[in-house]
KEVO-338802 format. One record per residue (C-alpha): x, y, z; residue in one letter. Coordinates in steps of 0.25 Angstrom, whole numbers, padded with zeros to 4 digits, always signed. Example, Ala and Ser with C-alpha at 12.3 -4.5 7.8 and 13.67 -1.06 7.14 Angstrom:
2
+0049-0018+0031A
+0055-0004+0029S
//
This chain:
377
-0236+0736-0566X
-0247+0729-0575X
-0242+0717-0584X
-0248+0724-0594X
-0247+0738-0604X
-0254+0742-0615X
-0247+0747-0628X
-0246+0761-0623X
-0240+0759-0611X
-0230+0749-0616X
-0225+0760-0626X
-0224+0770-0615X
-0218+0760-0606X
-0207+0757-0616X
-0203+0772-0616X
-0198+0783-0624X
-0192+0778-0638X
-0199+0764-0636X
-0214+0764-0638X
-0223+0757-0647X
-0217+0761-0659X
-0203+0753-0655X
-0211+0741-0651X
-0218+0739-0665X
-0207+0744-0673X
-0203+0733-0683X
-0192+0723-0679X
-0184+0726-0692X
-0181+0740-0689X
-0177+0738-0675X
-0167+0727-0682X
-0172+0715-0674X
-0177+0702-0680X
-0190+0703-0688X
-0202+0699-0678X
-0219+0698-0681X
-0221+0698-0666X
-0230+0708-0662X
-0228+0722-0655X
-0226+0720-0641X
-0235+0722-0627X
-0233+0723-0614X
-0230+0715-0606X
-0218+0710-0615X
-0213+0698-0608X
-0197+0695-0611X
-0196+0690-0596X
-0199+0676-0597X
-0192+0670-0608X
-0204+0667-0617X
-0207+0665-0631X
-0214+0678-0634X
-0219+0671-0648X
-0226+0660-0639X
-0230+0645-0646X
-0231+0643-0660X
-0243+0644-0669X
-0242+0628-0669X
-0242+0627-0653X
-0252+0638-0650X
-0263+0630-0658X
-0259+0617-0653X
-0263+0623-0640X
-0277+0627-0644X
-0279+0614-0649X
-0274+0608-0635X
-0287+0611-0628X
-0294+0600-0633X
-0284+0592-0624X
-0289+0602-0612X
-0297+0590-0605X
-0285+0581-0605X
-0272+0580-0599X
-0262+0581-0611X
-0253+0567-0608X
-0254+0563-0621X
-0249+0578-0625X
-0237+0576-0615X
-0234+0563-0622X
-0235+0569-0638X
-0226+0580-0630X
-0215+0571-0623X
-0214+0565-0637X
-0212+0574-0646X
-0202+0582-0636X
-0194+0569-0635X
-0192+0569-0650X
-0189+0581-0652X
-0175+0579-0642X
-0174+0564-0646X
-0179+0559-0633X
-0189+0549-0627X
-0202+0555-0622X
-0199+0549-0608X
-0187+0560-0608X
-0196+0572-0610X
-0204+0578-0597X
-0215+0587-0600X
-0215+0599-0590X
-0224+0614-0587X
-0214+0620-0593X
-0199+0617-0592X
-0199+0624-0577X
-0208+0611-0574X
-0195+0603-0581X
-0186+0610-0571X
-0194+0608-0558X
-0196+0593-0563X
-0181+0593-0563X
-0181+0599-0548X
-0189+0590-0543X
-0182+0577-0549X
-0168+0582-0548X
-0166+0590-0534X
-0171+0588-0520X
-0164+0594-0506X
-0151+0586-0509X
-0148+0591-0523X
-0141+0603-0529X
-0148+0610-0542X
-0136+0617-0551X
-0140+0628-0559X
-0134+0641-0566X
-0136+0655-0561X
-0144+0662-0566X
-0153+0653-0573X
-0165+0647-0574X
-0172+0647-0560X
-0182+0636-0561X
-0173+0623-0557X
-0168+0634-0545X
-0183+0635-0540X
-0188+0623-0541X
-0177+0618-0534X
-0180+0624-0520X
-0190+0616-0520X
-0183+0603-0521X
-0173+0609-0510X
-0160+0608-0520X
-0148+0616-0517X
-0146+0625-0528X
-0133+0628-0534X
-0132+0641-0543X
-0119+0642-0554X
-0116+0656-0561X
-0118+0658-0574X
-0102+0659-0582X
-0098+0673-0586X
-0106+0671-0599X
-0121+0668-0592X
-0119+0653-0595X
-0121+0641-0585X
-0107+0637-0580X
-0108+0624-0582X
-0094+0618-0577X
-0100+0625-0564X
-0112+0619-0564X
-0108+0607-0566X
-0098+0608-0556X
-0107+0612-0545X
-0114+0599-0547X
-0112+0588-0536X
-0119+0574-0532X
-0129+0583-0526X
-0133+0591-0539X
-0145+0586-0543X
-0147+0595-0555X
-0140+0604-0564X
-0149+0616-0572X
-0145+0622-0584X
-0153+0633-0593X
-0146+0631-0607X
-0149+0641-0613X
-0150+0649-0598X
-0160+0656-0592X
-0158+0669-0588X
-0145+0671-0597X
-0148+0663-0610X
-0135+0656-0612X
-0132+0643-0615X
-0121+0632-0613X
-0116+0624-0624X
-0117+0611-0626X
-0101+0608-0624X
-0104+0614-0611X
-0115+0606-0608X
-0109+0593-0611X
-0099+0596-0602X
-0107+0599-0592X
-0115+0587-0591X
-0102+0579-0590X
-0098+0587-0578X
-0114+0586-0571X
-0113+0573-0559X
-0125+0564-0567X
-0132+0564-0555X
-0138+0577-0558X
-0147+0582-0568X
-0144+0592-0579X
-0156+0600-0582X
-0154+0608-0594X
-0165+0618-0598X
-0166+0622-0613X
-0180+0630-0610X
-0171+0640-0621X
-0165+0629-0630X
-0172+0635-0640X
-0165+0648-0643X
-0151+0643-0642X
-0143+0646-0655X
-0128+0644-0650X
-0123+0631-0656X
-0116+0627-0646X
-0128+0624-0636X
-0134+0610-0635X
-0147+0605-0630X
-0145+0596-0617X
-0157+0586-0625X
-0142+0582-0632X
-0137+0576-0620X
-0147+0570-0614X
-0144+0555-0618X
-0130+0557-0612X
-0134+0565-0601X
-0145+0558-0591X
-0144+0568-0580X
-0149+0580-0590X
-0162+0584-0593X
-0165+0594-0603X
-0177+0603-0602X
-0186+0612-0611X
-0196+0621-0614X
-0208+0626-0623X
-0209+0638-0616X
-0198+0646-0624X
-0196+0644-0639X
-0209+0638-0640X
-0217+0649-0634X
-0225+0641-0623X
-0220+0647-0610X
-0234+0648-0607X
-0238+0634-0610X
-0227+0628-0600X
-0221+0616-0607X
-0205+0611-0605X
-0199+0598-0604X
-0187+0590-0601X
-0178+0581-0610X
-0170+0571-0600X
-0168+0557-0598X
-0179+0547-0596X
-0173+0546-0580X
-0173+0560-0579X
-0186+0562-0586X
-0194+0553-0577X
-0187+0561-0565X
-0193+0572-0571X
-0208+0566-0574X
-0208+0561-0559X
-0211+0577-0555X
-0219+0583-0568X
-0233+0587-0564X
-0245+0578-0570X
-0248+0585-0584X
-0239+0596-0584X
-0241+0599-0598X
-0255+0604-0603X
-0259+0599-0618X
-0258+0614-0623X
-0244+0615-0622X
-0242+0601-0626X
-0249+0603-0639X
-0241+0618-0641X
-0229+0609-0638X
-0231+0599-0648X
-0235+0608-0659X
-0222+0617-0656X
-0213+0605-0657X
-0218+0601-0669X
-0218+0614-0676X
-0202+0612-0681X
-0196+0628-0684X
-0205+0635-0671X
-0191+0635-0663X
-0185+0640-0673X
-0194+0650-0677X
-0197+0655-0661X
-0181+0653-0660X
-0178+0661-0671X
-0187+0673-0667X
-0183+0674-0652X
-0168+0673-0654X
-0168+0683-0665X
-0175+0694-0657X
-0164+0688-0645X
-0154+0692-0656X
-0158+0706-0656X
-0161+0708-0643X
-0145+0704-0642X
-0141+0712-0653X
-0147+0726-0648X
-0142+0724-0633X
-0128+0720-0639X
-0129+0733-0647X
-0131+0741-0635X
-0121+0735-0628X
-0129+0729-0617X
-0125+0715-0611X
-0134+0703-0614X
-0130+0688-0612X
-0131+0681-0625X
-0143+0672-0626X
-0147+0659-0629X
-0162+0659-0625X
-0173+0667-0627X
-0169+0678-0618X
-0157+0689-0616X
-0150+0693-0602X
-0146+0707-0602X
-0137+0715-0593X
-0144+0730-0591X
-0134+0734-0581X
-0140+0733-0567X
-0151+0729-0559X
-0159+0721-0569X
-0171+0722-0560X
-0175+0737-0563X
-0174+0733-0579X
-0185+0722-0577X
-0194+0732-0570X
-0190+0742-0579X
-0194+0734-0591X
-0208+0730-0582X
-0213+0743-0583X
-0214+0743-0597X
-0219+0731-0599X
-0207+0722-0603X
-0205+0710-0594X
-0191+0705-0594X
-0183+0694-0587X
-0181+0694-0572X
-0168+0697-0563X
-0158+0686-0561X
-0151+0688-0549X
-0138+0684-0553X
-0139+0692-0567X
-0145+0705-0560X
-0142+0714-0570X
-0146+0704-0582X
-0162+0705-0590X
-0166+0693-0597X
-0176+0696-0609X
-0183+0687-0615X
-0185+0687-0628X
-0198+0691-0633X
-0204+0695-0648X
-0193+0705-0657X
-0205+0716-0651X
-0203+0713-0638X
-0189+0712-0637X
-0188+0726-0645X
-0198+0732-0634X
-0187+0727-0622X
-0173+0732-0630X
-0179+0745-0631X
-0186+0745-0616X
-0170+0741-0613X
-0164+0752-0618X
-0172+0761-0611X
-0172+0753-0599X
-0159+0750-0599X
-0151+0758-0609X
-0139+0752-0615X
-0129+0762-0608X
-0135+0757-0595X
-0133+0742-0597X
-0119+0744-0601X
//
């Protein structure tokens, strides 16, 4: 079908009950969190785990002044950048590895840690990246189920760990399912590890955490050399599209790191978006507080129907629908509303990402129709 709809057929497509009028319906009457985004249009994308309100007003300008910079390679940028990121975790810039977004971070961590001798642990399901780029470096993959309660099982993990294991992945908050592991649990954890692996813990959704009981790995990374902690503007400050992560770690591991990043990986656009985004003290809050509100409603009407969800951490929710999650997505498709992917091993499960209150409304009643309440029990 074409990637685009014009407002009619977007209408149509939503069906009987739905149509425009529900879509532009004010947020207060439907009882959801107040919102000044705009109507939705099709496409609506809640498939990729983006920031639908993209960067701030302060980042958007700091890249329109970047192209003055367009004839030169943005070193200095990468520099202003590594420094103010090291003190903002209370690091030395050395410990601070620019990437093309945190997928470069992972592949750095591939490249550095693995090779045809070495074992890569990692949850299952999460995020595939360290998986992929793995083949490449010929490691043997070793895959551990998620616990009952879709967390990583971290005794298992580190269990399964042996002089061979030559890196440990763990999504915190976890991607697909959006939960977390504690910080008792992760002190733990890293005592059990062998020191000859490394831990690569990825906060791409750090952000978003609200459970007290979790804490950054950035906290231990003076008491544990073999972790590296990595990161992400592509989430809570809305620059998926601009491709910036980095990694926190020690200066040993950092230079492991540094020995396979690509010349100039970071263009002065998003250094400069960057700069201005850190600097602009309440934006997580702000984006933080409008995405886990429309989260929290999105929660509440499934719980209200009786549908299964799993509790989230992240900007995103994994829904059971009952069956064959497959025809849902294509279901979904066809009217314009792009959601998450199957997950073999959660083959009844949808991830939805969370989009504006506008957009999210446009999916819960898509759902029902879709996937009525009755059905999914």
């Amino acid at each position: 079908m074409p990637n685009t709809l014009d407002r009619r057929q977007f209408a149509v497509a939503l069906g009987a009950g739905l149509g425009a009028s529900l879509v532009s319906r004010p947020a207060a009457a439907l009882g959801a969190p107040a919102s000044d985004a705009p109507a939705p249009t099709l496409p609506i994308g809640l498939d990729s785990n983006e920031n639908p309100y993209g960067p701030s007003p302060n980042a958007l300008a700091a890249m329109t002044r970047s192209q003055v910079r367009a004839s030169r390679y943005p070193d200095a940028l990468e520099v202003e950048t590594a420094k103010a990121l090291a003190a903002l975790h209370g690091t030395a810039p050395e410990q601070i590895v620019l990437g093309c977004g945190s997928g470069e971070i992972l592949r750095m961590s591939d490249m550095a840690f693995l090779g045809p001798d070495r074992k890569v642990v990692v949850a299952l399901p999460s995020f595939e990246a360290v998986l992929d780029y793995a083949k490449v470096t010929k490691a043997e993959p070793v895959q551990v189920p998620l616990t009952a309660d879709f967390r990583h099982d971290l005794p298992k993990m580190a269990a399964a760990c042996d002089a061979r294991t030559g890196l440990v992945y763990v999504c915190n908050p976890n991607n697909p399912t959006g939960t977390i592991v504690t910080g008792d649990e992760l002190e733990a954890f890293f005592a059990k590890v062998p020191k000859t692996a490394t831990v690569i813990l990825d906060e791409a959704y750090y952000h978003f955490v609200e459970d007290p009981r979790y804490k950054s790995g950035v906290e231990w990374l003076s008491r544990v050399p073999n972790l590296v902690v990595v990161r992400t503007f592509s989430k809570i400050y809305g620059m998926a599209g601009m491709r910036l992560g980095y990694a926190v770690a020690s200066k040993e591991n950092a230079y492991a790191l540094r020995r396979h990043v690509i010349w100039s990986n970071a263009n002065a656009a998003v250094l400069e978006a960057a700069l201005a985004s850190l600097a602009e003290k309440d934006l997580v809050e702000r984006q933080r507080a409008k995405l886990n509100g429309t989260r929290k409603w999105l929660c509440a009407q499934l719980q209200k129907e009786g549908r299964r969800f799993i509790p989230s951490e992240a900007n995103f929710v994994m829904i059971d629908v009952g069956g064959d999650v497959k025809p849902v997505i294509e279901a979904f498709e066809k009217r314009g509303i792009r959601v998450g992917r199957k997950f073999p091993s959660l083959g009844t499960w949808l991830r939805v990402s969370i989009g504006t209150q506008p957009e999210v409304e446009a999916f819960m009643a898509a759902f029902r129709d879709i996937v009525p309440a009755a059905r999914a029990a």
